[in-house]
C-alpha positions in Angstrom: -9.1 28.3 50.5 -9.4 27.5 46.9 -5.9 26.1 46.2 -5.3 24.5 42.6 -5.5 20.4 42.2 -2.0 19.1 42.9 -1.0 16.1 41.1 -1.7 13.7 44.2 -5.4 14.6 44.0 -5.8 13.8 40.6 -4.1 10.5 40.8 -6.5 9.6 43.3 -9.5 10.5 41.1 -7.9 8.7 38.7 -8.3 11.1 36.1 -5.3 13.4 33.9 -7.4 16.8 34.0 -10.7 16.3 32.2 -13.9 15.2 33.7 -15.0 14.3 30.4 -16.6 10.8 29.9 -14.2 8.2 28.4 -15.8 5.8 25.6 -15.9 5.3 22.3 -19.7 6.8 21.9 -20.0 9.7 24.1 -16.4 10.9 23.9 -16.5 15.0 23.7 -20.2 14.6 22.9 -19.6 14.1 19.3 -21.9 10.9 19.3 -21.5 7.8 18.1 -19.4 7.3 14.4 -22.1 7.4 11.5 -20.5 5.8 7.9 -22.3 7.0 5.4 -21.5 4.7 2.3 -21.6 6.4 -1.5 -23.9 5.8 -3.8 -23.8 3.2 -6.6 -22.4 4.1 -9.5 -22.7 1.7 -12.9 -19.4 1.9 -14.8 -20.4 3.2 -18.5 -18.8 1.5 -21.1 -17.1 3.1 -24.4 -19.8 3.9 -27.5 -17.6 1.6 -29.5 -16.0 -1.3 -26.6 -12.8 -2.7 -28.0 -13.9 -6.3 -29.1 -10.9 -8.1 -27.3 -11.8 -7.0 -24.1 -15.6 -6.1 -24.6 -14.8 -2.4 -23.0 -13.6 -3.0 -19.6 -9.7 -2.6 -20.2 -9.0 -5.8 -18.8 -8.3 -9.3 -20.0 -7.9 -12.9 -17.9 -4.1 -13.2 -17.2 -2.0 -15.4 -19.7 -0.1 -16.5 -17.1 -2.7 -18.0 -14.6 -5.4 -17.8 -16.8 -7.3 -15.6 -14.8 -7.2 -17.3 -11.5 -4.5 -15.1 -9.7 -2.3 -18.7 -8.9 0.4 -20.6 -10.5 -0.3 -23.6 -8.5 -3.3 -25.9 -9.8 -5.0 -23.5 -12.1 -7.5 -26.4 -13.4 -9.0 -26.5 -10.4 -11.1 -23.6 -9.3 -10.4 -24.4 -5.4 -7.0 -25.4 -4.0 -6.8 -28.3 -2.0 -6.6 -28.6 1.6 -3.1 -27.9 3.3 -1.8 -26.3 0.1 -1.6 -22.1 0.1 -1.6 -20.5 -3.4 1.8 -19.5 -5.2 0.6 -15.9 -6.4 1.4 -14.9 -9.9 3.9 -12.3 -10.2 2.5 -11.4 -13.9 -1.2 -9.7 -12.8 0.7 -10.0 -8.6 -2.1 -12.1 -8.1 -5.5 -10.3 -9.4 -5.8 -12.6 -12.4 -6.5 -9.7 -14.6 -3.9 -7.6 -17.1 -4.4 -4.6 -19.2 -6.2 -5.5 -22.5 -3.1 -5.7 -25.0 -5.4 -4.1 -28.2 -6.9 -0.8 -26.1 -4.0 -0.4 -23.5 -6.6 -0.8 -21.3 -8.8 2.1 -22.3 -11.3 -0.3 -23.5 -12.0 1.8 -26.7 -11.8 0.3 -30.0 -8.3 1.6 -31.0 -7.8 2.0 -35.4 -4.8 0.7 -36.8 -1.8 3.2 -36.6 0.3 3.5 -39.2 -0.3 3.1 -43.2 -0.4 -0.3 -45.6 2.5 -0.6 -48.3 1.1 -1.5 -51.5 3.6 -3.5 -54.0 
């Protein structure tokens, strides 16, 4: 007498079907959740780095000067009880595209052509 499991037997084993093991490790025998992190990679500059920004394509914000704040930006902490006011010129990184390069970093040659008198 092999009758199929009505749904009052499995509420009382107090499963929804599966007799698979619940968990964050063993869950469908997968194991547990390896991260495997990438490799270090050093950022290689231009041949010929654009001198405002020495090659990196970004320059310390005018703004904030390069502290990501527009609230006390002498001091390098803020002080207690206050929260920064974020600056909506660099939104708060304290870095902006190099204006000479365009942010490319390379040294960039004049455009255009001198008029001689």
């Amino acid at each position: 007498e092999s009758e199929p499991d009505s749904k009052a037997d499995k509420k009382a084993r107090g499963s929804k079907g599966g007799d698979a093991p619940r968990g964050g490790s063993g869950a469908r025998g997968k194991g547990p959740l390896m991260v495997k992190p990438k490799a270090f990679v050093r950022r290689e500059y231009p041949p010929d780095p654009c001198t405002e920004c020495c090659g990196s394509g970004r320059v310390d914000c005018s703004e904030c000067k390069g502290r990501g704040r527009t609230n006390f930006t002498e001091l390098v902490m803020l002080p207690k009880d206050t929260w920064p006011e974020w600056c909506q010129y660099c939104r708060g990184s304290g870095l902006i595209y190099c204006s000479r390069c365009s942010g490319l970093g390379k040294h960039r040659a004049k455009i255009g052509f001198d008029l001689e008198d």
